[in-house]
Structure formats: structure tokens, C-alpha cells
C-alpha positions in Angstrom: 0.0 0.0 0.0 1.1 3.2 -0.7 1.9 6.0 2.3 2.9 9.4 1.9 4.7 11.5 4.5 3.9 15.7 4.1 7.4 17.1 5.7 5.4 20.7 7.3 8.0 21.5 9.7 9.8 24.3 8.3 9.8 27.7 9.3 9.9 29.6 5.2 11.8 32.9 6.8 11.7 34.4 3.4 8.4 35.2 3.6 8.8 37.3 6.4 6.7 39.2 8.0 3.9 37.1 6.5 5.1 33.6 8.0 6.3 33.5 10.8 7.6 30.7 13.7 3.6 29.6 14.6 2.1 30.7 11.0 5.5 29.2 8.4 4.8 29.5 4.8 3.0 25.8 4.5 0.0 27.1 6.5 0.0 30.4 4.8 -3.0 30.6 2.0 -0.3 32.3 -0.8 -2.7 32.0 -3.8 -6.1 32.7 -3.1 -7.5 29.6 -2.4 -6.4 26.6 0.1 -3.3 27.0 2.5 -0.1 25.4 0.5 -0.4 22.0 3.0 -3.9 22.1 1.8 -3.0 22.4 -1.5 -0.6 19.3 -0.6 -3.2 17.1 0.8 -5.7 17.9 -2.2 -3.2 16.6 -5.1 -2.1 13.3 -3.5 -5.7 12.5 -1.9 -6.4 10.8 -5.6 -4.1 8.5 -5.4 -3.3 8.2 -1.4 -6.1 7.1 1.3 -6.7 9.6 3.8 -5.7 7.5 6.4 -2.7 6.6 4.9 -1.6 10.4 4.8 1.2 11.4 7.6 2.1 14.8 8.5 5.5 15.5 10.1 5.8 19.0 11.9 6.8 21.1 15.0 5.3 21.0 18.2 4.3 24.6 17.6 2.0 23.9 14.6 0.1 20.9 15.0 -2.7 23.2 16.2 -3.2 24.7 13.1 -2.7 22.1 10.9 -5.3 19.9 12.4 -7.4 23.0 11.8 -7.0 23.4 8.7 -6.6 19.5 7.6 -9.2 17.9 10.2 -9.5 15.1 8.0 -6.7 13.8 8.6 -6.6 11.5 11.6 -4.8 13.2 14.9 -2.3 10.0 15.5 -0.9 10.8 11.9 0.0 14.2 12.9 4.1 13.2 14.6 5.5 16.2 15.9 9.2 17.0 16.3 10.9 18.6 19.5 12.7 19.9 17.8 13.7 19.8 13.7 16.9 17.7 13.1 16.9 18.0 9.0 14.9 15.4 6.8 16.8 12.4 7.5 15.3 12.0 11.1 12.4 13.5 10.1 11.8 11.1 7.4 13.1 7.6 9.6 10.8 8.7 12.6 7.6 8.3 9.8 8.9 5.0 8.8 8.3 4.1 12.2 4.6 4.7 12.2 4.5 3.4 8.7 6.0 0.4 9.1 3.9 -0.2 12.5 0.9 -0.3 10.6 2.1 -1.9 7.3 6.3 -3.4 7.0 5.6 -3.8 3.0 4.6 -0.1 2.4 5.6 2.4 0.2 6.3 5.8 1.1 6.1 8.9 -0.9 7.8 11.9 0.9 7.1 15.9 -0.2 7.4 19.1 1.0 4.6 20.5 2.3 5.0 24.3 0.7 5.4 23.3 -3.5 2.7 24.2 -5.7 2.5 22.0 -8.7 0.0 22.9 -11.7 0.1 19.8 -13.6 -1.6 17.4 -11.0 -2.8 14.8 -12.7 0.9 14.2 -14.1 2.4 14.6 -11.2 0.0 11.9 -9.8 1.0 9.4 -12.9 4.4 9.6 -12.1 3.8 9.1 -8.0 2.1 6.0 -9.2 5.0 4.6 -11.6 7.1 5.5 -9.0 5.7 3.6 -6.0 5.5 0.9 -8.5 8.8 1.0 -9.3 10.4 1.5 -5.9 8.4 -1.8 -5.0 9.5 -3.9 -7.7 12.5 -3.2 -7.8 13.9 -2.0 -4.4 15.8 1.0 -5.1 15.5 4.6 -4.0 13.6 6.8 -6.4 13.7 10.7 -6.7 11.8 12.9 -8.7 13.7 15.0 -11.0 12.1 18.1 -11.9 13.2 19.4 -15.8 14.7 23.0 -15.4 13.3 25.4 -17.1 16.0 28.4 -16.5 19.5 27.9 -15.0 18.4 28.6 -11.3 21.3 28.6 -8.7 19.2 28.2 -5.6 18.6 24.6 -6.1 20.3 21.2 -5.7 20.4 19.3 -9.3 20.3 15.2 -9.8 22.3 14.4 -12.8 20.8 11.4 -14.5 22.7 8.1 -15.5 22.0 5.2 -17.9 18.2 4.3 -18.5 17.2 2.1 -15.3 13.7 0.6 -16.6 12.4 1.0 -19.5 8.4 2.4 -19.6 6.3 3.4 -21.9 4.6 6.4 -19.6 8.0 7.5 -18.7 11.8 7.3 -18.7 13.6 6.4 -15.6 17.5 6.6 -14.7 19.9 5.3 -12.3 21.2 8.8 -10.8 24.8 9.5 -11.7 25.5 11.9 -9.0 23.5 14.6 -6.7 25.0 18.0 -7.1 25.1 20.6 -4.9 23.3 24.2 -5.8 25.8 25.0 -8.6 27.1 29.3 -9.7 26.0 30.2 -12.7 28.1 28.7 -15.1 27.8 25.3 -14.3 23.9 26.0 -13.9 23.8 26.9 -17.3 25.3 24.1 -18.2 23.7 21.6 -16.5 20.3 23.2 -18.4 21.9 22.8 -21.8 23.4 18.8 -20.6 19.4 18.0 -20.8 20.3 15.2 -18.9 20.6 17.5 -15.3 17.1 18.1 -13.3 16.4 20.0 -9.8 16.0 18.4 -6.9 12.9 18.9 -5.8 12.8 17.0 -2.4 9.8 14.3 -3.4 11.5 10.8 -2.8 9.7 7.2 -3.4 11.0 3.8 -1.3 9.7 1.2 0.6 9.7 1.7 4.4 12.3 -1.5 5.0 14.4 0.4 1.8 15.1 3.4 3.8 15.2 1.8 7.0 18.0 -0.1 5.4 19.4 2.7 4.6 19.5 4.1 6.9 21.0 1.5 9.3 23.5 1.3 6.8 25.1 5.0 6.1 23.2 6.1 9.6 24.1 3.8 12.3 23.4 6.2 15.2 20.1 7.5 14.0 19.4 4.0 13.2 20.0 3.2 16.5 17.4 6.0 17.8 14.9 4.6 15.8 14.8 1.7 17.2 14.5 2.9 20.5 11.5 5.1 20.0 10.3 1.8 17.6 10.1 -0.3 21.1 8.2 2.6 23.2 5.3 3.7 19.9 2.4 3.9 21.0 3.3 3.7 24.3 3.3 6.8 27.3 6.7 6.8 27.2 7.0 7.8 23.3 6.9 11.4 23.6 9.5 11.0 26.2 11.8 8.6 24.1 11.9 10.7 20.9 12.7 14.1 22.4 15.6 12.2 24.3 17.1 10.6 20.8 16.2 13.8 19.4 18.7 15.7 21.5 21.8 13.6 20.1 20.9 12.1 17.1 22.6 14.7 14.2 20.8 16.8 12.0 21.5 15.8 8.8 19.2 16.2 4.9 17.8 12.8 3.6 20.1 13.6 0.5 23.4 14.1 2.1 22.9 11.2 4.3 21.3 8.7 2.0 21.0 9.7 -1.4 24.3 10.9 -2.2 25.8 7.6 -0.8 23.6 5.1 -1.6 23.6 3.5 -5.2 20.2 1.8 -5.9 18.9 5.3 -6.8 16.7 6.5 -9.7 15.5 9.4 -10.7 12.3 10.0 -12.8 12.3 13.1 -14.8 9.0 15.0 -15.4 7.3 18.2 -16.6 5.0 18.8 -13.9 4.9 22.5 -13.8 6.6 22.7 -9.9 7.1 26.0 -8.4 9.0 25.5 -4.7 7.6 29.2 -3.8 10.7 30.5 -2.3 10.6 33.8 -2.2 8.8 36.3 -3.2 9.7 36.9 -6.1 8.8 33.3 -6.8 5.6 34.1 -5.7 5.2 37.1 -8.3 6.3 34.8 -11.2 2.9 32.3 -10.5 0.5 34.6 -10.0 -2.2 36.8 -11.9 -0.8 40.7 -12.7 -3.1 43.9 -13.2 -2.6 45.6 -15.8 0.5 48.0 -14.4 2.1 44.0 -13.7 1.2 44.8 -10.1 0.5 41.7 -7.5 -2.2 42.4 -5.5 -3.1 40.5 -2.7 -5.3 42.2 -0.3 -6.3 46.5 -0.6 -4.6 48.7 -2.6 -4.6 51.9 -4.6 -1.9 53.2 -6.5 -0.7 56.1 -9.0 1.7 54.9 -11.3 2.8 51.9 -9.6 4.1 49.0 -11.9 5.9 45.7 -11.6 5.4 45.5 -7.7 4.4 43.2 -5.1 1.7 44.4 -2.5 0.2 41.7 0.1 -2.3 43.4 2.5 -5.3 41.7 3.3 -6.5 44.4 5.8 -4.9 47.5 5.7 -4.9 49.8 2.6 -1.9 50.4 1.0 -1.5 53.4 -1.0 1.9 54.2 -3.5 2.7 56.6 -5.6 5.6 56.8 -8.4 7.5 53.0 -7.4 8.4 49.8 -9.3 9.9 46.8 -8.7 8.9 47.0 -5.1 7.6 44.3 -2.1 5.4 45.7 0.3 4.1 43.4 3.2 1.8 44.7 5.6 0.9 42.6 8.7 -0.7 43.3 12.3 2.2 44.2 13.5 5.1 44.1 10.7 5.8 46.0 7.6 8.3 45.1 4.9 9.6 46.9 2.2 12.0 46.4 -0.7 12.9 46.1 -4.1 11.9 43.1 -6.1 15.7 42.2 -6.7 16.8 42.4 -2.8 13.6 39.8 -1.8 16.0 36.9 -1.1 17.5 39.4 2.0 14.6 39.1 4.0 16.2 36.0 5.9 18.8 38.7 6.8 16.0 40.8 8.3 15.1 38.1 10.2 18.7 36.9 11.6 18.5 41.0 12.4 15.3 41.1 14.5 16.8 38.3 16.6 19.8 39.7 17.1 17.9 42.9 18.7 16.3 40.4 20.4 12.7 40.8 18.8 11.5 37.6 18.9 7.7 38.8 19.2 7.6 39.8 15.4 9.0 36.4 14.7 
């Protein structure tokens, strides 16, 4: 049977002031319509029981996420003392995955990505879960760049690893870290380099494997906590293996080392909604290329970024420029400086003002 795991326990800092440490970008509703968790659930709900659907997130947001996702059942919300990276993350939902079923398949993705082409994305979760039980191995999706972006990780696809008629999977050759812009470029023009987009396919004894294998130690904090699930003394357990286990991603752990990987490239339309300016490339423009999410009036305002859904902001005579109005926060800059906003926030804790974070 086929599981996914939602990884919601980021904190999306470059969407200050809007997320924030109890409100990260995941529960954030970016495009006018669901909450990007929401948006997570809906797209893999086709495909993936209800029940089966596990959410992994901090202590300080289960609250609102079984508000806004009270279909899905409270013992599949696992929260995290604190975040340690993917790779625990990802081996503490095996656990509870492999409680319920040892033959299942897991499908693991961010909770913050907005894909448009669904029902693709959906055909090639299926092949993959397919796949990855068939055959064992560790499976990635690769997504095909589109531009030669130098904020993401790229998988660099080997020989063809099974041969499909829906589509083409590889043994990965390497994972590569986020490249400058000369090797981006090329990696665009290779046509055989895709991004990483952080959606991985395996069987829960796979990983587990796996991880026992390049991760002894976590390993060996999994199965503590695996003796004590479900128990009283599992909260207890995991914050204690939590404390010393290392943080470490899924990819530099695992992926990078292990060599039953593949990697299914695809067109799915996927949009990690980064940063703001991210955010302005997806979504609908007025005429003066203005976004305009809330109340607004300007005089000759173009190409700019305005999210306030209760004050009114008025401009007059800018361009290019991100203006974020909150309860209690205000952020403004040009289009081009967007990525700094982590800066701010490293700043505002530094000056100790943790209440606007």
C-alpha cells in the first residue's frame, strides 16, 4: 500500500513578515485559495487514502494544521521537539509506517510546493511507488529546469534504469550541490541535469536499510523510540534521541551515498515558492504587472508586489517593489533584494525581537 509523509516543519523565513515561527509559509493561504499543506493534501488524496496520509511538523503547529486538515486523523500528525533535518524526520515516519504496514511504500514531499500539472504529477507518483516496489531501489523525482536557477540542488541522470512506456527512468549518476551560474547553465543545456525537488519514493524497510547502513546512530534511535510507539513513554523517548541524534538532509545522508537510486524526470509545472519573487512569477498581474493580494490603490505603480489583506496600502511613483503589511510588521524592498529578507530576520533576533518572529 502506498503512504505518503507531508514534511510541514519548516519555518519559510523568506516570507517574512507574513510567516512567521507559529504561521511558516505551509500554513500560509499564498494564492487565493487553500493553505499550500492544503493544496498538498488535495493533489495526492487521488491517489493516497486519507488515512494513509502522515504529516511530520513542530510542536508549535500541529494546532493549526489539524485545523485546517481535520480530516486527517490526529495520531498521523508526529511532531518534532525539535527539527533535526529530513533524514530524522523522514526515519521517525517509517516508524509509524512500518507499525501499521512493513511492505509499504512511502512517498515523501514538501509540504510548501505548488505544482499545476496534478494529474501528471499523480501518474508519475504511481509509476514510482511501482517501481520502488518492484525493484527496491530509492527513487527521486527529477524536476526538468526550465531556467538555469542557482538556488537549487540538481540530480544528474545516469543510464536508462527501466524501461516504460509512460516514462523514462535513470539510475542517478550523481546529486549536485546548488551549482554558480556557469555550471547552472550548463547543467540546463546537458538535458540530462534536473532540480531536486525533495519528493522521494522507497519502501519503508528500503530506507530503513538505509539508513541503518550510512546512519548507524540515528538507526540506533529509531529503534529505541520503535520499542516505546504507541506507548506513554514515546513522547518522552523521541525528544531524548532527538537531542543527540545529528541533523542531517535525507540527501546528504542517504541519497548521495547510496547506489540503488533513480531518478524520474518530469514536466509537472513545480514551483518551490521561495521567495517572493517566486511568488510574483505564478501569480495573476493587473494591468500595471502589479500583485495584489489584499487592498490597494496606487498612481503609477508597476511591476510591484503588495500583500495586505487588511490595511490599505497606497503608493505613488514606485516599481519593482515588495510591500508586506501585517498586524504588527511592515516590509519593504525592491523586487531584486527579496532573497535578503532571511537577513532581516537573523537582524530582528539579534535585537532580540522575537515577538515579530
Amino acid at each position: 500500500m502506498i503512504y505518503a509523509v507531508i514534511m510541514a516543519g519548516g519555518s519559510g523565513t523568506r516570507f517574512w513578515p507574513l510567516s512567521k515561527s507559529k504561521t511558516p509559509k505551509q500554513l500560509l493561504n499564498l494564492t487565493g485559495d487553500r493553505t499550500l499543506i492544503q493544496k498538498t493534501i488535495h493533489r495526492i488524496k487521488p491517489i493516497i487514502k486519507t488515512k494513509n496520509i502522515f504529516i511530520v511538523t513542530a510542536n508549535s503547529q500541529v494546532k493549526k494544521i489539524k485545523e485546517q486538515l481535520a480530516e486527517i486523523h490526529p495520531q498521523n500528525i508526529i511532531d518534532e521537539p525539535f527539527g533535526k533535518n529530513t533524514a530524522p524526520c523522514i526515519g521517525l515516519a517509517s516508524l509509524y509506517i512500518k507499525k501499521q504496514d512493513p511492505e509499504g511504500v512511502m512517498v515523501v514531499m514538501p509540504a510548501d510546493h505548488l505544482i499545476k500539472n496534478e494529474e501528471k504529477f499523480r501518474e508519475i507518483i504511481s509509476l514510482g511507488a511501482r517501481i520502488a516496489s518492484e525493484k527496491d531501489c530509492l527513487i527521486t523525482i527529477g524536476i526538468k529546469p526550465s531556467y538555469p536557477e542557482t538556488g537549487y540542488g540538481y540530480i544528474h541522470a545516469g543510464e536508462e534504469f527501466v524501461k516504460n512506456g509512460k516514462a523514462k527512468i535513470f539510475r542517478v549518476n550523481r546529486f549536485v550541490e546548488k551549482p554558480d551560474i556557469r555550471r547552472a547553465r550548463r547543467f540546463v543545456n546537458s538535458g540530462d541535469y534536473f532540480w531536486n525537488g525533495g519528493i522521494f519514493i522507497w519502501k519503508v524497510e528500503a530506507i530503513l536499510e538505509m539508513i541503518k547502513r550510512f546512519l548507524p546512530d540515528l538507526y540506533g534511535g529509531l529503534a529505541e523510540i520503535e520499542k516505546v510507539l504507541g506507548t506513554d513513554r514515546e513522547k518522552k523517548v523521541i525528544k531524548n534521541v532527538y537531542s543527540r541524534v545529528e541533523s542531517i538532509s535525507i540527501d546528504y545522508g542517504i541519497m548521495e551515498r547510496a547506489k540503488n537510486t533513480a531518478v524520474i524526470p518530469c514536466d509537472i509545472e513545480w514551483n518551490d515558492v521561495g521567495t517572493w519573487m517566486a511568488l510574483y512569477d505564478i501569480l495573476e498581474k493587473d494591468k500595471f504587472n502589479n500583485v495584489v493580494v489584499g487592498n490597494h490603490v496606487g498612481i503609477d505603480t508597476d511591476g510591484c508586489i503588495i500583500h495586505s489583506p487588511k490595511k490599505i496600502v497606497a503608493t505613488i511613483g514606485i516599481k519593482d517593489i515588495v510591500i508586506v503589511a501585517t498586524r504588527d510588521a511592515v516590509l519593504v524592498c525592491p523586487k531584486e533584494k527579496a532573497q535578503d529578507v532571511k537577513k532581516i530576520v537573523e537582524l530582528l533576533k539579534s535585537k532580540g525581537l522575537k515577538e515579530y518572529l
